[in-house]
Structures are given as structure tokens and as C-alpha cells.
N, C-alpha and C positions, 0 to 999 in steps of 0.2 A: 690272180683270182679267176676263176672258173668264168669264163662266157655262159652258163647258164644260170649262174649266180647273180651275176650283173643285168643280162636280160629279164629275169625275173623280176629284179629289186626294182628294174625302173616300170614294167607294167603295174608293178605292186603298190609303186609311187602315184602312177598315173591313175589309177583307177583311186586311189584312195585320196589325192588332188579333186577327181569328177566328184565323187560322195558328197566332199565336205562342199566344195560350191557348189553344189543344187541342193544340198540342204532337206530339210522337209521330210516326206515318207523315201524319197532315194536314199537319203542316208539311213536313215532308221533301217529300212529293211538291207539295205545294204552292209549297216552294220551288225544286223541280229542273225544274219547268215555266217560273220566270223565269230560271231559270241559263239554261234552252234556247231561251226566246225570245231572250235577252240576245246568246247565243252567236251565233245566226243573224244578229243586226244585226250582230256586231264583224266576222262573217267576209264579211257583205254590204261593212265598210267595205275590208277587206282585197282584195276581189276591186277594187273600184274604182278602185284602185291599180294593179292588174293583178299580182297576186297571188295564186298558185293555192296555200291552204291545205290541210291535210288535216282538211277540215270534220265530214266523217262521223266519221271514228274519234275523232275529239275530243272531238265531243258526245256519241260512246258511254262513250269513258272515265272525262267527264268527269262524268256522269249515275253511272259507277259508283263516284267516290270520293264522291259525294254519297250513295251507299248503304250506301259503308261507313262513311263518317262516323257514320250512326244504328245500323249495328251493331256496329261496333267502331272506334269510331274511335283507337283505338291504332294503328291497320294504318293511318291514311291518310297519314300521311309518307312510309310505304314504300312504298309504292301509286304516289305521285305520281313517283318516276324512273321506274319500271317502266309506267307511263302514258306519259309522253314517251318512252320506249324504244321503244315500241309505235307511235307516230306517229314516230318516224323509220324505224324500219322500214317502215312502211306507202311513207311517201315514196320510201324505196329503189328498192323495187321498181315503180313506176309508170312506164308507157309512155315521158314525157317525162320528160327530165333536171330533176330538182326544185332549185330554186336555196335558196341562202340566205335568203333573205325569204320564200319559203314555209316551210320548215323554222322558222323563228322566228315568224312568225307562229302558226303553230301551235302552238308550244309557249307561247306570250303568253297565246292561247287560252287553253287548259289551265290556266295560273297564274291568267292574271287571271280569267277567266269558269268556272272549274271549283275549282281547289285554294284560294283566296283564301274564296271562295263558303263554304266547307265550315265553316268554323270559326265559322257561325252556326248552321250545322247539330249541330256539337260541342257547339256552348254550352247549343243550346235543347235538344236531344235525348239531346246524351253525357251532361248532367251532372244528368238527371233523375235522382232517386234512386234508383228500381228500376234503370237501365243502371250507376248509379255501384258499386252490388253486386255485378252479373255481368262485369266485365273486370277486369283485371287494373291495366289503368292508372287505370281509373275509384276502385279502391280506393286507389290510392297518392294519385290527387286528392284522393277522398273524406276523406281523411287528414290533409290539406294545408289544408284550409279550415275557419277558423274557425265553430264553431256560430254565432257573435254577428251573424256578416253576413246572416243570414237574417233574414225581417222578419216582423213579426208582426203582420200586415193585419188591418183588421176587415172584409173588404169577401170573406172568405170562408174555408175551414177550413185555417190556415195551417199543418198535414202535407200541404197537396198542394198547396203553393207549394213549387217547386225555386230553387234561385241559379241555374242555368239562365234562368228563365223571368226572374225579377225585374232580374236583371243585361240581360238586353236587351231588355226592355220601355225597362230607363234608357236603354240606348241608342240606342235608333229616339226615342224622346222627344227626346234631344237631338241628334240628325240632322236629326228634323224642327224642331224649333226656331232649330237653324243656318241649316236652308235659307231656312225663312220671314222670319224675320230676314232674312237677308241679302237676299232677296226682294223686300222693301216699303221696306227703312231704302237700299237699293242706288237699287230703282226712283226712291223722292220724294227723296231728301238727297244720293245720292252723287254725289259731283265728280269723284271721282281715279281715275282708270283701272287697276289692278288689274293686267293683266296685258293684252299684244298677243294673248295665245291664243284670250281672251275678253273683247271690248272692254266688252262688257257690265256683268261684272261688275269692282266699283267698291272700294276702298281701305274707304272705310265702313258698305259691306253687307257686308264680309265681318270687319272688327273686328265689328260689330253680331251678325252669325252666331256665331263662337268665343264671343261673349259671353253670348250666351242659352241657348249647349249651357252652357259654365262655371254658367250661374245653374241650368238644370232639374237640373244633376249633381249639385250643391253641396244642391238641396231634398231629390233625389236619394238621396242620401247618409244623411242624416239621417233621414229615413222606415226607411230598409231597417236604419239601426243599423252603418253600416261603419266598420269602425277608422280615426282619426284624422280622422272628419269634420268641419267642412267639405272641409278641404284633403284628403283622398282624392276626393271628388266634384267638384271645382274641377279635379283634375291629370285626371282621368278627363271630363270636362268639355272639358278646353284639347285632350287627346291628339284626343279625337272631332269636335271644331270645325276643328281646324286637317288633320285626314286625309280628314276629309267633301271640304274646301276643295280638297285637295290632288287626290283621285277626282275631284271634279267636273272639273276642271283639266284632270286627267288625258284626260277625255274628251274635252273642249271639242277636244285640242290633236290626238287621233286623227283629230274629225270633219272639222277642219280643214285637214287633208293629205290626206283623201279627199274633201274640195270638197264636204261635207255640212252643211245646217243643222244637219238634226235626225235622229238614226239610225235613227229610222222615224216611222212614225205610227201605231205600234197604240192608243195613249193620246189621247183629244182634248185637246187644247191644251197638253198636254207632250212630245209628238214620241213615241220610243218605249222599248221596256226599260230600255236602258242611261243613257237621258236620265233615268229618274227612278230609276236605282236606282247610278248611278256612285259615291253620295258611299257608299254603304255596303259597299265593296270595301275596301278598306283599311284600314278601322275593324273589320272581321271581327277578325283576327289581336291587334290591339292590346285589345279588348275580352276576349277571351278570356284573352290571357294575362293584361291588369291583373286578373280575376278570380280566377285561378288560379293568379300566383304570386305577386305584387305584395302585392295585399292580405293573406293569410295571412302574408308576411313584416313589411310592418307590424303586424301583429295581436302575433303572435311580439314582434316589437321593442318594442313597447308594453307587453305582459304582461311581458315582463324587465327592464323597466326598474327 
């Protein structure tokens, strides 16, 4: 592996380690600078296609449900039509007749690189304690989640650990554990071709990935005190292995109809935003909700037993 590769991955680790523990507007804005780097590569893959997106208003809108997400993220559901509303309007009225592939590219935009994005922002930000008091929804969650899944670390004053913070710490844990997994068991052992999208990747780097998110879930699990562990942390585990795989996929199969290796190079030896941040689109949504409805419902079913 390339020494620019590995130097990269770990300042890429570390800075995205400082985000998530100071929480608050450092993450937020820390995060809505890789939504917008991200955005600029997808709508770079879009134009290459020959495809005229509505870029601007996108990355404005989609910058603002990332701001409502940290102040009230109850409002970003409703936010998100009235976001595309706004980017087909914008399309209406432009000089040249705007086609269907513009019109949906743009709203892909928006979903994938904006609305998806946000419910890390929910998780790490909405569900901090002090925001879980001031909204309305944040109290009905507050509600909803068992005291027991909170952890009780020694490693610092556990009232200023949120289920927020802890719940996706586990989950970049086993994002990152999938990828590399699949990374090194793909590169030296894998035989079986995986998928035509990306020849690369191989039948048993990516069992090998699913498998190592299931084991860091399942340790996971069991640290932080969650109902019915192992198997809460093993199902939360498989969901995040198998959606990372899927994102990644996901990308591989955009870059590859826009005649692109790699969808930049702002990163040495991993190409650029979306190449290193693909697998954790789709794991947003599923993480959040396994945190916020899933697990208190196990918890509930377990206490009534």
C-alpha cells in the first residue's frame, strides 16, 4: 500500500475522530464542508455525462438542511420536499429547456449528497442532551430511549457522553473496519469477482468486511450495555457491513457511466470525497433509526417479558 495512502487515511481518521468528539457546530460545519466537497465531485460526474444539474441551488439547500438538522432537526423531513421544490423551480425558469436528467440529477443530489448526509448530523448533534430538552421531537425521542444503552466509560465524566456520540463512534468503527477488511482479505486471498461494477472488489473481501463490522458491533454492544447483546450489536453490525458494501457499490457504478476512475483527487492515494466517504451514505438513516426505534423497542420487549 502506497505511504500516501496510509498517511492520508490516518489524518482522515483523526480529524474525523476531533469532529465527532466535540460534537456541536465543529461537527456540523465540519461535516457540511465534506457534503460540499462531495457534492461538487457527484455534479463534476453528472456534467460528464453531459448533463446540466441545478448545482448551485443544491448545494445551497442542501448546506441548509444540514443546518437545520443541528437546530431542529424535526423540520428536516419537511424541509427536504420543499428543498426539491425549489430546485425544480429554479430548473423551470432557465434560458434552456431543462430535460429530465437534469431535473433528477439534481434531486439525487439533494437525497444522496444532502438529505441522506443529515441524519449523522441528527444522531451526533440532534440527540445530544441539551438539544434533546429544547425540541419537541427531541423529547418524544428523549422518551423513547432506554437509560441502560448509555455507557459508562472510564475514559471520561460519563454526563457528557450523549447516545448521540457513542452510537456513531460504533459506527464509523465498523465502516472503518469493513472497508479495511475488505481492503487487504480482497487485495491478498480474494478469487471471486464480486460484482462487473467493480472488478476489484472480490466475493471474499467483502464477506471478510460484513464480518469485522458484525465482530467491532457485537464488542460494541457489550461496552455501551445495549439490550439484547451480542445480537443487537451483530444485527447493527450486518445492517452497517452490508450498506457500507452497498454505498460503496453505489459509487463505484456512477463513476463508471461517467468514464471515471476516481471522482477526484483531493485525497492522496484515495481519489476524492465521495471515494472515501461513499460507504457512509446509506448507513446515516439505518443507524439512526436502529438507535431510535429499534433498540428501545427491544429494551421495552425485554423489560415485559
Amino acid at each position: 500500500m502506497p505511504w500516501s495512502r496510509i498517511l492520508s487515511g490516518i489524518v482522515a481518521i483523526a480529524l474525523a475522530l476531533g469532529m465527532i468528539i466535540m460534537g456541536g457546530w465543529y461537527f456540523t460545519v465540519g461535516f457540511g464542508v465534506i457534503v460540499y466537497l462531495g457534492q461538487l465531485e457527484y455534479f463534476q460526474l453528472a456534467r460528464a455525462k453531459g448533463i446540466a444539474p441545478a448545482a448551485k441551488t443544491t448545494l445551497a439547500v442542501s448546506q441548509g438542511l444540514l443546518i437545520t438538522a443541528a437546530l431542529a432537526p424535526e423540520l428536516v423531513d419537511a424541509m427536504f420536499p420543499l428543498a426539491g421544490t425549489l430546485i425544480c423551480f429554479y430548473l423551470l425558469f432557465q434560458p434552456k429547456l431543462s430535460t429530465i436528467a437534469d431535473i433528477a440529477s439534481s434531486i439525487l443530489g439533494l437525497f444522496y449528497g444532502g438529505y441522506l448526509p443529515s441524519y449523522w448530523i441528527r444522531l451526533r448533534v440532534g440527540l445530544d442532551p441539551a438539544n434533546l430538552a429544547t425540541t419537541g421531537l427531541g423529547q418524544a425521542v428523549a422518551s423513547n430511549l432506554p437509560v441502560n444503552i448509555y455507557p459508562s466509560p472510564s475514559w471520561t465524566n460519563s454526563s457528557h457522553i450523549s447516545l448521540g456520540l457513542t452510537s456513531l463512534l460504533l459506527a464509523f468503527f465498523c465502516i472503518w473496519a469493513a472497508d479495511i477488511g475488505a481492503y487487504f482479505v480482497g487485495k491478498f486471498f480474494g478469487r471471486t469477482s464480486l460484482s462487473h461494477i467493480s472488478p476489484k472488489k472480490t466475493v471474499e473481501g467483502a464477506v471478510f468486511g460484513v464480518c469485522g463490522s458484525i465482530a467491532v458491533a457485537a464488542a460494541g454492544s457489550w461496552y455501551l450495555h445495549w439490550p439484547g447483546w451480542p445480537y443487537t450489536g451483530a444485527a447493527f453490525g450486518l445492517l452497517i457491513g452490508v450498506a457500507s458494501l452497498l454505498g460503496d457499490l453505489t459509487e463505484s457504478m456512477m463513476k463508471r457511466d461517467a468514464g471515471v476512475k476516481d471522482s477526484g483527487q483531493l485525497i492522496p492515494g484515495h481519489g476524492g470525497i465521495l471515494d472515501r466517504t461513499d460507504s457512509y451514505v446509506f448507513t446515516a438513516p439505518l443507524v439512526y433509526y436502529f438507535v431510535t426505534l429499534l433498540l428501545p423497542a427491544i429494551d421495552s420487549f425485554l423489560i415485559n417479558r
